[in-house]
C-alpha atoms as one frame of an Amber mdcrd trajectory, in Angstrom:
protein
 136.202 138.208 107.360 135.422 137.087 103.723 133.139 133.909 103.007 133.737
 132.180 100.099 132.053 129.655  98.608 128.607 130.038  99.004 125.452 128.452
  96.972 122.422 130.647  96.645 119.388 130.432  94.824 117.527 134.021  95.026
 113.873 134.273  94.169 112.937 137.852  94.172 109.093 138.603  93.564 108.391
 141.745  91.739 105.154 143.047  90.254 105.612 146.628  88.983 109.431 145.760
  89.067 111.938 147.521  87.025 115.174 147.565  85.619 117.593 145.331  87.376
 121.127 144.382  87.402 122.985 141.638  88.720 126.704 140.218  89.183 126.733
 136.518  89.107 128.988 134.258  90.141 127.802 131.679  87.838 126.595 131.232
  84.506 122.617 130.833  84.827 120.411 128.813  81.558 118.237 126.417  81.097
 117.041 123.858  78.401 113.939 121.971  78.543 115.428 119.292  80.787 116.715
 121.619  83.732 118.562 125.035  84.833 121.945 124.524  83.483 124.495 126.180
  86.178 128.202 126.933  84.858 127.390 124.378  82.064 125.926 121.645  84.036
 121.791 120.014  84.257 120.897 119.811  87.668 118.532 118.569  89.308 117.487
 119.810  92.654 115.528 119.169  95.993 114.359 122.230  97.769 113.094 122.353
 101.437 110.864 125.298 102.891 112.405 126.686 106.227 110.742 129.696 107.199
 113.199 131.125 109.786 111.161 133.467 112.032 108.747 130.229 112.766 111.691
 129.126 114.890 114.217 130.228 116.974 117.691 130.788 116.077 118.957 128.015
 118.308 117.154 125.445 116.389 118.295 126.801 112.881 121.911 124.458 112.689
 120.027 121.590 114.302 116.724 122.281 110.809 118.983 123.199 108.024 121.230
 119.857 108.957 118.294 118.192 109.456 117.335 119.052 106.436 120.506 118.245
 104.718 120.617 114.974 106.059 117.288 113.923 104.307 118.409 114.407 101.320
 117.669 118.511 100.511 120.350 120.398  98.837 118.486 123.761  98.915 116.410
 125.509 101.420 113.957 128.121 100.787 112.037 130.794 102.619 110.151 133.969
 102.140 111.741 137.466 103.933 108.830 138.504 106.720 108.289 142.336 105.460
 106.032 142.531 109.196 108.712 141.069 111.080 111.464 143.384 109.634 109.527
 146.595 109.498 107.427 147.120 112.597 106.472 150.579 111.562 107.399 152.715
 108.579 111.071 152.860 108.543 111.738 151.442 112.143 113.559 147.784 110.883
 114.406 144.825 112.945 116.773 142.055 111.946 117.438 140.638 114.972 116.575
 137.487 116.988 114.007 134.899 115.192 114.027 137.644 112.191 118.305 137.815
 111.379 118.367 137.331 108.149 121.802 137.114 107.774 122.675 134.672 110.768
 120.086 132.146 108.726 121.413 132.634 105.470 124.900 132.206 106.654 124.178
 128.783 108.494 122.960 127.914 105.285 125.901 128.531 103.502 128.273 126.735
 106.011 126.005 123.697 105.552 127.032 123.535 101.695 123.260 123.999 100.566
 121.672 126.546  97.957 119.498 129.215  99.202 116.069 130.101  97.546 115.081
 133.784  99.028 111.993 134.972  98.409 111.683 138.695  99.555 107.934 139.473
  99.065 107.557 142.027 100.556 103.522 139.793 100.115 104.141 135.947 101.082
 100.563 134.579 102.042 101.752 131.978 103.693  99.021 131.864 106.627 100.301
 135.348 107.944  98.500 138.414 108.614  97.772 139.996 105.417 100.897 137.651
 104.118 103.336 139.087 106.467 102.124 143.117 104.546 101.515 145.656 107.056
  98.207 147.309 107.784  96.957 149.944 106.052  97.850 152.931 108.780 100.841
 154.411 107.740 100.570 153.320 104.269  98.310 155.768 102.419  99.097 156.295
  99.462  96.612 159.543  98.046  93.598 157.962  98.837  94.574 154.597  97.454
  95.163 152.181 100.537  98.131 149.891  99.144  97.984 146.917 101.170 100.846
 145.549  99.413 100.366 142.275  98.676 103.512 142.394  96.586 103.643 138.755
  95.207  99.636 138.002  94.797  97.102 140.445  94.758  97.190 144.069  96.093
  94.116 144.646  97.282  93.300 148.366  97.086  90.262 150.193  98.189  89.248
 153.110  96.223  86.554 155.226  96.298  86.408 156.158  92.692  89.030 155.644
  89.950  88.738 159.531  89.119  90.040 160.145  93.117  92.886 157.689  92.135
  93.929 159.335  88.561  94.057 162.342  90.575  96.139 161.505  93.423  98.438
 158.701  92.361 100.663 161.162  90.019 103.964 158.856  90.435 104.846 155.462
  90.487 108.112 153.935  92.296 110.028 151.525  89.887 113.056 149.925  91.731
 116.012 149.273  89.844 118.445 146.785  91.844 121.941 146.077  91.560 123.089
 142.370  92.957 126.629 142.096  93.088 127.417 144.473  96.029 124.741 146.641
  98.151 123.444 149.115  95.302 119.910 150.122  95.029 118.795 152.704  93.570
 114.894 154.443  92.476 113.736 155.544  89.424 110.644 157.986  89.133 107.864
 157.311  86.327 105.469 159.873  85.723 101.294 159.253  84.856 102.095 158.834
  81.794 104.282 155.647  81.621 103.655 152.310  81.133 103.363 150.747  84.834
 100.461 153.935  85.493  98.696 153.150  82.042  98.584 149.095  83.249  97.565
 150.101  86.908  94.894 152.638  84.657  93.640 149.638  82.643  92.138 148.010
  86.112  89.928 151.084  86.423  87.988 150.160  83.939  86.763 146.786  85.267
  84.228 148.154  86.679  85.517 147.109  90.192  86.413 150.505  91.462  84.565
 150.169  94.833  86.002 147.071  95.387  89.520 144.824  95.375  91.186 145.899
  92.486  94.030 143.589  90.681  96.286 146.633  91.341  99.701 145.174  90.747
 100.513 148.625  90.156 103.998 149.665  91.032 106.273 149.044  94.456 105.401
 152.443  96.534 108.356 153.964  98.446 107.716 151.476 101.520 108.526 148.676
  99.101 111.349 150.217  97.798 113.328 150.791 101.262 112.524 147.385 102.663
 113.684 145.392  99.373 117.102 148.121  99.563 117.289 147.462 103.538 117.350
 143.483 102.879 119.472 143.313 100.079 121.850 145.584 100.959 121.666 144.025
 104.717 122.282 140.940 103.224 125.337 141.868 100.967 127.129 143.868 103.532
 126.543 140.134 105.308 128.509 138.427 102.690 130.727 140.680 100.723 130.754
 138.424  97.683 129.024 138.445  94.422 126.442 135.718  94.738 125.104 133.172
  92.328 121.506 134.011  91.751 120.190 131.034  89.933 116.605 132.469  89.296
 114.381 135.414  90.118 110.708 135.020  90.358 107.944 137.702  89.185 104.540
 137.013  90.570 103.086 133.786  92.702 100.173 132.485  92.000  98.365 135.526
  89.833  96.987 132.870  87.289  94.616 131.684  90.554  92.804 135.585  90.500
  94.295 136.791  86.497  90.681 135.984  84.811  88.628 137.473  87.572  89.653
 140.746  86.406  89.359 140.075  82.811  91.190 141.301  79.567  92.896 143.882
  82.028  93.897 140.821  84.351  95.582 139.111  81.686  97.347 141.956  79.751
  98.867 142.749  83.678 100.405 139.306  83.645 101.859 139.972  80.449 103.172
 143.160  81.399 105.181 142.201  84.577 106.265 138.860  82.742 107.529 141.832
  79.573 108.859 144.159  82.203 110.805 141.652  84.209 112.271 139.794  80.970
 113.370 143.565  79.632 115.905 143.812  82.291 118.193 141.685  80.878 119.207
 140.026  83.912 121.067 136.873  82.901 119.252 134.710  85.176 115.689 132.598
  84.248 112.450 134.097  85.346 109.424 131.892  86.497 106.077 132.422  87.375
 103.963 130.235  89.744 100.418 129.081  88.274 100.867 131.648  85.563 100.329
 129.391  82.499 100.174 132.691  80.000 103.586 132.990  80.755 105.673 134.869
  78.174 108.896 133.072  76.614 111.519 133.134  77.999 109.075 133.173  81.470
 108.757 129.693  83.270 105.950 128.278  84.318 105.724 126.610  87.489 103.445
 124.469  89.079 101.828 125.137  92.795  99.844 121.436  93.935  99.590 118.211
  95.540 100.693 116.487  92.529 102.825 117.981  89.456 103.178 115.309  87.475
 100.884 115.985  84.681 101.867 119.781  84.524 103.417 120.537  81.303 105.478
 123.603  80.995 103.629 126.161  78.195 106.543 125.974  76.066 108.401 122.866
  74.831 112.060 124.712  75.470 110.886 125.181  79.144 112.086 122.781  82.302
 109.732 121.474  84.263 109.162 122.995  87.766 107.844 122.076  90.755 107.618
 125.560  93.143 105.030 124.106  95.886 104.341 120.119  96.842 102.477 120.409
  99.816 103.123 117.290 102.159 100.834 118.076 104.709  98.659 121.382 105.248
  98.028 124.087 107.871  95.687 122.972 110.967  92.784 125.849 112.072  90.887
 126.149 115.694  88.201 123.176 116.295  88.939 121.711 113.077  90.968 118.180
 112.840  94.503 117.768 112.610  95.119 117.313 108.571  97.267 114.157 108.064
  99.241 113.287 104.301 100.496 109.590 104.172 104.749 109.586 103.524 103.868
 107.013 100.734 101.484 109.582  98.890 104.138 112.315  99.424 106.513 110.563
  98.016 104.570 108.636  95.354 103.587 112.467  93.886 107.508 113.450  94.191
 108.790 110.107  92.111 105.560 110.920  89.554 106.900 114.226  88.780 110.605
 112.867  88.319 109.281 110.494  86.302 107.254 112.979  84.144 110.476 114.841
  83.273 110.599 117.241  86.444 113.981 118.895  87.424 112.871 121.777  90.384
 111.127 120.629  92.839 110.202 122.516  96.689 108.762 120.788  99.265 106.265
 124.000 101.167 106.987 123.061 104.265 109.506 120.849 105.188 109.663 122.554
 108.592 106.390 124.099 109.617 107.456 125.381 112.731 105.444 128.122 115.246
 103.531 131.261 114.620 104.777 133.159 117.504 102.473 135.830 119.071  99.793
 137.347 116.877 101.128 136.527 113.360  99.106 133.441 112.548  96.924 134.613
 109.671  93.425 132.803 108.304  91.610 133.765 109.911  91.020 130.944 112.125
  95.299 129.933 111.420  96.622 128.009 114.836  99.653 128.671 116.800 101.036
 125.727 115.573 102.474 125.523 111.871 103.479 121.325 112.033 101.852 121.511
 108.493 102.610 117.301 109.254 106.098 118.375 107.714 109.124 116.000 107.694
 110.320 117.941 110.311 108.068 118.728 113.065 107.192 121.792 114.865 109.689
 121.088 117.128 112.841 120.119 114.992 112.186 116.870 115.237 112.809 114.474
 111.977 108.838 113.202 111.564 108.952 109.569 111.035 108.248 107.244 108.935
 107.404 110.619 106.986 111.261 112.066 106.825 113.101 108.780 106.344 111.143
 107.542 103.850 111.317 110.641 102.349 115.378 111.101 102.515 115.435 107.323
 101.116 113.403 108.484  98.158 115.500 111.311  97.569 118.807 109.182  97.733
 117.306 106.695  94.786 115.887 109.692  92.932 119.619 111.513  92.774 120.805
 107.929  91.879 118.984 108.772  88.595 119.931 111.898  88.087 122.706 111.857
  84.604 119.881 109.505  83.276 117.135 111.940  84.056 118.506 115.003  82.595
 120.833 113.670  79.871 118.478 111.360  78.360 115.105 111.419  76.419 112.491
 109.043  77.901 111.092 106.211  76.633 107.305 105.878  77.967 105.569 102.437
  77.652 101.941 101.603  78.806 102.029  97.971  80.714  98.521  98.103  81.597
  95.457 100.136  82.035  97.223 102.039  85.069 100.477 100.915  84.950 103.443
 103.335  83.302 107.161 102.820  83.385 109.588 105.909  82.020 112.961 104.976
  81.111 115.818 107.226  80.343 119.367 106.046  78.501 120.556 104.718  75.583
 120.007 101.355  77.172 116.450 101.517  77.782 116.106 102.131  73.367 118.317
  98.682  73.581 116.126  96.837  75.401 112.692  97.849  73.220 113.762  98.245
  69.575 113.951  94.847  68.586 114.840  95.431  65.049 118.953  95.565  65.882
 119.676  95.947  62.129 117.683  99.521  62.779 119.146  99.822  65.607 122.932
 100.093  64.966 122.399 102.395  62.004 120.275 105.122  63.921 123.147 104.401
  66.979 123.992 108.323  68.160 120.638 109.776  66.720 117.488 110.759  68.135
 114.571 108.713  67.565 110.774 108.825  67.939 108.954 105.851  67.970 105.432
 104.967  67.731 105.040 101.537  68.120 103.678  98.376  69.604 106.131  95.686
  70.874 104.952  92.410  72.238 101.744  93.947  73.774 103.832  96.893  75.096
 102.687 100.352  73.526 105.652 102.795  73.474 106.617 106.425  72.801 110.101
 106.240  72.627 112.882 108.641  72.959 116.455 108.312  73.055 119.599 109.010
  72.670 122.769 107.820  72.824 123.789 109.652  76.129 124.713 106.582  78.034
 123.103 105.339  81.337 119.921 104.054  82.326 116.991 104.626  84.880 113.500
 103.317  84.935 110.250 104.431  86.661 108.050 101.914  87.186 104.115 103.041
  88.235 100.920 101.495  89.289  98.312 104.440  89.125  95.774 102.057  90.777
  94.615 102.882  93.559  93.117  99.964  94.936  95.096  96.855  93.034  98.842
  95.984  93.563  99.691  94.426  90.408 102.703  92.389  89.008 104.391  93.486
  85.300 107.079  92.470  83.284 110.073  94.835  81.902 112.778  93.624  80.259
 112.119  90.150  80.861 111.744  90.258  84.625 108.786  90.550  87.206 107.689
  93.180  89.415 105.205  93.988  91.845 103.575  97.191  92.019 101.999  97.850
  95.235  98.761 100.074  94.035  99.394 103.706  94.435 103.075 103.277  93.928
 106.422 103.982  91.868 109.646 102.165  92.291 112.369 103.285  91.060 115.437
 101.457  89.106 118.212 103.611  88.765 120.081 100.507  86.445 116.520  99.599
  84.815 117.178  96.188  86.884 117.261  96.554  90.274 114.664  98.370  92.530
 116.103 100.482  94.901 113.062 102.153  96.192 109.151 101.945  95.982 107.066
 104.579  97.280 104.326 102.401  98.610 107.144 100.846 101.284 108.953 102.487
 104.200 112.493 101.195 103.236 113.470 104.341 105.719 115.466 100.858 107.677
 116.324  98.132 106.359 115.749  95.122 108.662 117.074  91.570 108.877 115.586
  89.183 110.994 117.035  85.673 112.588 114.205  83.145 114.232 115.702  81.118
 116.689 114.440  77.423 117.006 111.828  76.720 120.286 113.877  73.993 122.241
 117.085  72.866 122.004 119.375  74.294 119.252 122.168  72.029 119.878 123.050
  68.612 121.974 121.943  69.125 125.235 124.068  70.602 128.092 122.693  68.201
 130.264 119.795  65.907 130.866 117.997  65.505 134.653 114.568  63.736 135.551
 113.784  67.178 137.806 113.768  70.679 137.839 116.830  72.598 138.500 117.098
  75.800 139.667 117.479  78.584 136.898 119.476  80.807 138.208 121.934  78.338
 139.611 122.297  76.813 136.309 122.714  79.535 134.316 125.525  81.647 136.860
 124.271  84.845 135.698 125.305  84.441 132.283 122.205  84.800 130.438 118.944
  85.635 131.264 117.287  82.088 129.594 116.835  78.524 130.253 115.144  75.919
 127.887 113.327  72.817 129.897 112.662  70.497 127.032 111.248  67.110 127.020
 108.398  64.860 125.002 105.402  62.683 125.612 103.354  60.223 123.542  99.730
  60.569 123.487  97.443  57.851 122.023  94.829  57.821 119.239  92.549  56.604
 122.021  92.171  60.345 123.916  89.273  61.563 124.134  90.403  64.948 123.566
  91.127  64.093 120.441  88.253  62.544 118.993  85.524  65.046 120.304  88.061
  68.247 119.769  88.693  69.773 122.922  92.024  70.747 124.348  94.088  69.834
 126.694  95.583  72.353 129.708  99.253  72.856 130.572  99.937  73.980 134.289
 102.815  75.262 135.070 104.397  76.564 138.741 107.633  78.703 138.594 109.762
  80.623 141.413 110.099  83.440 138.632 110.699  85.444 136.933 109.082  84.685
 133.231 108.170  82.428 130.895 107.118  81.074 127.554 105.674  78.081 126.710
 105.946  76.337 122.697 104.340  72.535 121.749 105.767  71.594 118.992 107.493
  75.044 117.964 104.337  76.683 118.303 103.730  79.288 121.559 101.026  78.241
 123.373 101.258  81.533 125.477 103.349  83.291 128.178 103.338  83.854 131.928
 105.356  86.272 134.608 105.512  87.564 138.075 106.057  90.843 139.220 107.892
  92.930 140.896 106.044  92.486 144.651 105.908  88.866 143.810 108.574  86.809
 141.788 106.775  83.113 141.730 103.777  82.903 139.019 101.055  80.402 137.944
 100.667  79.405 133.973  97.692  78.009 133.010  96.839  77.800 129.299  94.854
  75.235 127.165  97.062  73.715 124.171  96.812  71.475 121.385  98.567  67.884
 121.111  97.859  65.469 118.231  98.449  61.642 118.472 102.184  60.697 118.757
 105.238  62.465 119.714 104.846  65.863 120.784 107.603  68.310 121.579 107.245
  70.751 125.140 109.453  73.077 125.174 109.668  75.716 128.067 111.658  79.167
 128.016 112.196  80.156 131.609 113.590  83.901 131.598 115.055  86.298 134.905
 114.794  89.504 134.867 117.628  90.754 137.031 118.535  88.848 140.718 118.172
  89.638 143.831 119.625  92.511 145.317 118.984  92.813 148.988 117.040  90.940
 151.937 118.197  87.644 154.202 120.331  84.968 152.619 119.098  86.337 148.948
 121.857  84.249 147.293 119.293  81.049 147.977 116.050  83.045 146.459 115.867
  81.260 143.437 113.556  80.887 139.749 112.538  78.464 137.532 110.338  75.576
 136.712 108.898  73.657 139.906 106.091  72.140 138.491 104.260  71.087 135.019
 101.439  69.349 134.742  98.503  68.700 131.849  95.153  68.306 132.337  92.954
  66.356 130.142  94.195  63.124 129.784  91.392  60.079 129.742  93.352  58.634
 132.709  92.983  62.326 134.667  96.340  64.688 135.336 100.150  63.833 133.337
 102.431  65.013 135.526 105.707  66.040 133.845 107.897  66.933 136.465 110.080
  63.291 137.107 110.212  63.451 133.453 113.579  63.225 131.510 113.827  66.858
 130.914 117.067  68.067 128.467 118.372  71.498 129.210 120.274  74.201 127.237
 121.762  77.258 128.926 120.948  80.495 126.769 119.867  81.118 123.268 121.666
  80.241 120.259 121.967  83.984 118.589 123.717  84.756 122.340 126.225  81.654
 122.016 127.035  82.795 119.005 127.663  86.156 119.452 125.670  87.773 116.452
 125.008  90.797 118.360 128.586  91.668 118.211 130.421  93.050 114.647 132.785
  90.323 114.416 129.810  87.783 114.954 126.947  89.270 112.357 127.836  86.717
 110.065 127.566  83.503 112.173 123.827  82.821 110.915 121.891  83.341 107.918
 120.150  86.703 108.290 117.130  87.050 106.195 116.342  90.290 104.729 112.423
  91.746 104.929 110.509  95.075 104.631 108.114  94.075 107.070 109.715  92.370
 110.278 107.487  89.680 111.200 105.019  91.112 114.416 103.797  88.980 117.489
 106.719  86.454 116.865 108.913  85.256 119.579 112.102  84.159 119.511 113.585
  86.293 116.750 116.476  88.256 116.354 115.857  92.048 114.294 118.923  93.713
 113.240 119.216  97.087 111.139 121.605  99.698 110.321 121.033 103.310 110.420
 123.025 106.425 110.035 124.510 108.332 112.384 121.931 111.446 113.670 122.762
 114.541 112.484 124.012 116.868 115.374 124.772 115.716 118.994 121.711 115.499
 120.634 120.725 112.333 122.257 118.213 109.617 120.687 115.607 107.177 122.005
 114.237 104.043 120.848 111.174 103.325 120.345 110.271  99.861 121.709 106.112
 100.409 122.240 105.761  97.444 119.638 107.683  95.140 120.690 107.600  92.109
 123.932 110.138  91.373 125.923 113.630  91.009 125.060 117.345  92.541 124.873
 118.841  95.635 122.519 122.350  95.941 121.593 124.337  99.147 119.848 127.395
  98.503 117.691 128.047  95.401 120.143 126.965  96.782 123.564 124.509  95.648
 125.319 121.656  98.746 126.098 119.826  96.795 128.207 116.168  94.930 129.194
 112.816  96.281 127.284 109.833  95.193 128.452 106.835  97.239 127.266 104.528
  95.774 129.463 101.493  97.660 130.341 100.835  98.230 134.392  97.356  97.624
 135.809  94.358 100.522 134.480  93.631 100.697 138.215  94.701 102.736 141.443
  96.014 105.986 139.588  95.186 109.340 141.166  93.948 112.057 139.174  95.530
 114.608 141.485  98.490 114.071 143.928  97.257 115.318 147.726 101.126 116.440
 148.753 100.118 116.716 152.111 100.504 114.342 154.618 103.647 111.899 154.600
 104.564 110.227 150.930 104.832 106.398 151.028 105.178 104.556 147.401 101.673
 103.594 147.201 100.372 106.695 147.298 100.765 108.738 144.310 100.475 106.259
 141.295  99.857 107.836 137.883 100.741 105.576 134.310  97.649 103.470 134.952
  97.282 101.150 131.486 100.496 102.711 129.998 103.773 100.773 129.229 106.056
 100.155 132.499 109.136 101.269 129.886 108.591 102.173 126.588 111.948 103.862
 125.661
């Protein structure tokens, strides 16, 4: 079977690589805005899945995942330890087939960045190499670190002139599964570069070898490209090949010969010819037409070493790797994604999140030393293929506003303006030089040119530049870390939370800010304490809840009034007043004057429960308002229809004349709560009040309705909510009603710490949950 239309991106690393060919499917350049694929800028969002850290069951369910939050590439290094358990024994099978991954990947839609080391680092042993047994080469132990540093022990730099008499290039053909070897003798260039690291002075010790692939190199690149090919049977759209990672980290530790390495593998690689860009991580002596790429926690202030070069991103690390007895390292979503919008912002195009899936180190392979089991890395997604939240949605929502941006970003020059000591906003269009030139005259005759502009304008210091592209997007940052701030641009406020960049894809309208988790958007609808509406009816007694109310809701307002005079004592000397209530259940909240005074319940042994609360009145009128709730009736037990709830008795103490009993008062009623009458947890009755819109619902607030809207979960697993943080109340989905939540906590007392099974079980006997919530899901 033939598979068509697949995205790849293919980052090779090579050191001592070679002549190499490749058949493209698509037209690879790039300008100093972006790679430029088949004619077009883009701008892309990578995310790290390593696949042998899981296990091929949860690769659909990551790469989805993945998708979902806003990633239209995923990346991962080849395991050369995993595939090659001993010299030319290879595995691609299980957590280590290649080819299954690659192809989920393609049926997803996404690009692919492959990075076949054989060296990775990546918290493996020795960077998924091999050990040296079975890898001698002369005398010269090549430990292979193919895309850092091969380490190489040597006795004396004589020995290895002596022995090392050859040097494997490879030469690769892309296109279909060719691969061929060339043989260099001493006397060619790779051996006189390898030669130049023997006089360092280092010849006892690591030596910057990045000498040449040996043979083991050479059949485990062939066996994975080829393996991979035969997978596809297309010609495949290698977007860019990568020589090196990280060398600039170790290059001046090994002096003059360091450096004139670098330049040789950057020469080498460029000489091939290839089509496709080149880039080089942390290697800021890169060669043109080499790109320089930045490895960090932040990016934004990287600058390419050429000005023809895009910016790229390679490594934004939004978490980190956990070792044994140390603490679990933790990196805010806000920080994550304030460093992401900063680089966009600086004129970034390429950037990788390393990882976005952390996953496991199964058996042995967890590097260091000192590496754990686990490899969260606090990813978006978790070790377990779980989306990490508020980490992963905020970070999907960021990626949605950035790619709202993204004809601005890479088809327009930015205009940069200081509005404060910390405060920066980039904007990109021909709209954005509108809105700052204010000489118009000027304006209409430079209209289609570029322009650079030094200037001040009203207090606002700009470097402008524009053209006449079209479109508009603003950044908007507050590099203050302590200080939210509020600026003007183009005539209208903002507020900055500090640490923070929102982001206006029109230059009006903020769409996101990195500072707030607008993962959900919430609307919330407080419902009045008391009646909402004319009475239902009006009695000078208690009736029975659950007689009045048939079942239909689960509430019950008692409502009446009472007049207290200036003369009180209470009032004058400050103390309060208690409210005593008696109820035959089930639960209950109590509000003077639309404020809560506090809350009551039974249980599930006991129904009937006691209130007794102090509360403030003031002199006059005051409103008493009591919510009486069930929670579910009666279900078996003699003549249960007549086991009743509700009010039965409410008195206040205080008074200068002694107790005010309430319960002969005129007391108005109203059966259920207004959002339930009408219906606004149902899609045809959303709109029946006025929902109000906030990134913070309001916490520790009874009587209010939350409503959001969230996409459906990739795959078809099941989901949970969450309701730790909230009281007591009802949830609905798309109209239905889920059911009660109730996080109350149960009692910290009578939990066993081990269950005796022996003997008969009774209920009583075996509790465990002590202080945890009775339902929390």
């Amino acid at each position: 079977m033939w598979l068509t239309n697949i995205k790849f991106l293919f980052f090779f690393f090579f050191f001592s690589s070679s002549l190499i060919t490749f058949c493209f499917a698509s037209n690879v350049t790039y300008d100093r805005r972006s790679l430029i694929i088949d004619g077009q800028r883009k701008l892309l969002i990578s995310a790290a899945i390593h696949y042998p850290r899981s296990v091929p069951a949860m690769w659909p369910g990551l790469v989805q995942t993945a998708k979902e939050g806003g990633a239209d590439v995923i990346e991962s290094y080849v395991f050369w330890n995993g595939h090659e358990l001993s010299p030319g024994k290879y595995y691609f099978g299980g957590r280590f087939d290649l080819v299954k991954f690659v192809k989920i990947v393609q049926q997803a839609g996404m690009y692919m960045i492959l990075r076949i080391g054989p060296f990775v680092a990546a918290e493996y042993n020795y960077g998924v190499d091999h050990d040296t047994e079975g890898y001698l080469f002369g005398c010269t132990t090549f430990l292979a670190l193919s895309s850092e540093l091969i380490m190489s022990h040597l006795s004396t730099c004589h020995t290895y002139k002596g022995m090392v008499d050859r040097l494997y290039l490879i030469f690769i053909l892309v296109g279909y599964s060719v691969l061929h070897a060339e043989i260099y003798d001493s006397h060619s260039e790779p051996y006189e570069a390898g030669k130049a690291f023997c006089t360092t002075g280092r010849s006892h010790h690591h030596v910057a070898g990045k000498l040449a692939f040996n043979s083991a190199h050479f059949y485990f690149l062939w066996r994975v490209v080829d393996l991979v090919l035969k997978g596809f049977r297309i010609r495949m759209p290698i977007y860019g090949i990568k020589v090196e990672n990280e060398y600039g980290f170790y290059e001046a530790g090994y002096g003059e010969g360091g450096k004139r390495y670098a330049l040789w593998a950057a020469r080498m690689a460029v000489a091939q010819n290839i089509g496709v860009p080149w880039i080089m991580c942390q290697q800021d002596d890169a060669p043109d037409p080499v790109i320089n790429t930045c490895n960090s926690f932040y990016c934004d202030q990287f600058k390419p070493n050429s000005p023809n070069k895009p910016k790229m991103w390679t490594e934004n690390w939004p978490g980190w790797f956990k070792t044994f007895g140390a603490r679990d390292p933790h990196r805010p979503p806000q920080d994550v994604a304030y460093s992401v919008a900063r680089f966009f912002q600086k004129g970034g195009s390429v950037h990788n999140y390393y990882m976005y899936h952390g996953g496991t180190n199964f058996g042995r392979t967890s590097g260091g030393p000192f590496i754990t089991t686990s490899y969260d890395y606090d990813a978006p997604i978790d070790e377990y293929g779980l989306p990490r939240n508020p980490k992963w949605g905020h970070l999907k929502e960021l990626h949605r506003a950035i790619k709202l941006c993204e004809h601005a970003l890479l088809n327009s020059e930015p205009i940069n303006l200081s509005l404060g000591p910390s405060q920066e906003v980039a904007e990109y269009g021909w709209t954005a030089r509108e809105s700052l030139l204010h000489n118009w005259e000027e304006l209409e005759n430079k209209r289609g040119e570029d322009i650079r502009m030094q200037g001040e304008y009203e207090g606002i210091y700009a470097d402008v530049y524009a053209n006449s592209s079209g479109g508009c997007a603003a950044f908007l940052a507050n590099m203050d870390d302590k200080n939210d701030k509020i600026v003007e641009f183009r005539n209208v406020s903002y507020h900055l939370p500090a640490w923070s960049v929102s982001i206006l894809p029109d230059c009006k309208n903020v769409v996101f800010n990195t500072a707030k988790d607008k993962a959900l958007k919430w609307e919330i609808f407080k419902e009045k304490a008391g009646l909402w509406g004319e009475a239902d009816f009006v009695k000078n007694n208690f009736v029975d809840h659950i007689n009045t109310t048939k079942d239909t809701t689960d509430y019950l307002w008692y409502t009446t009034s009472i007049i207290v005079s200036e003369d009180e004592e209470f009032l004058k000397n400050g103390s309060s007043t208690v409210l005593l209530i008696e109820s035959k259940g089930h639960a209950l909240h109590a509000f003077v004057n639309q404020e809560l005074q506090g809350s009551a319940s039974g249980n599930g042994s006991h129904s009937p429960f006691k209130f007794k609360n102090p509360i403030s009145l003031k002199a006059g009128k005051n409103e008493i308002a009591l919510l009486s709730m069930t929670v579910g009736l009666q279900n078996a037990g003699p003549s249960y229809e007549w086991v009743g709830a509700g009010l039965t008795s409410v008195k206040i103490n205080g008074f200068n004349n002694g107790t005010l009993d309430l319960s002969t008062y005129s007391w108005s009623y109203k059966i259920g709560l207004q959002g339930e009458h009408l219906g606004i947890y149902k899609p045809d009755g959303l709109n029946g009040v006025n929902w109000v819109s906030t990134s913070e619902p309001p916490k520790k607030q009874p009587l209010t309705w939350y409503k959001v809207v969230v996409g459906q979960p990739p795959g078809d697993e099941p989901i949970g909510l969450d309701m730790l943080k909230m009281g007591k109340g009802l949830a609905w989905l798309n109209g239905e009603e889920i059911g009660r939540y109730w996080p109350k906590k149960s009692s910290i007392h009578g939990c066993v710490q081990e269950c005796d099974y022996r003997g008969k079980f009774f209920p009583d006997k075996c509790f465990t949950g002590c202080g945890e919530p009775t339902q929390r899901w």
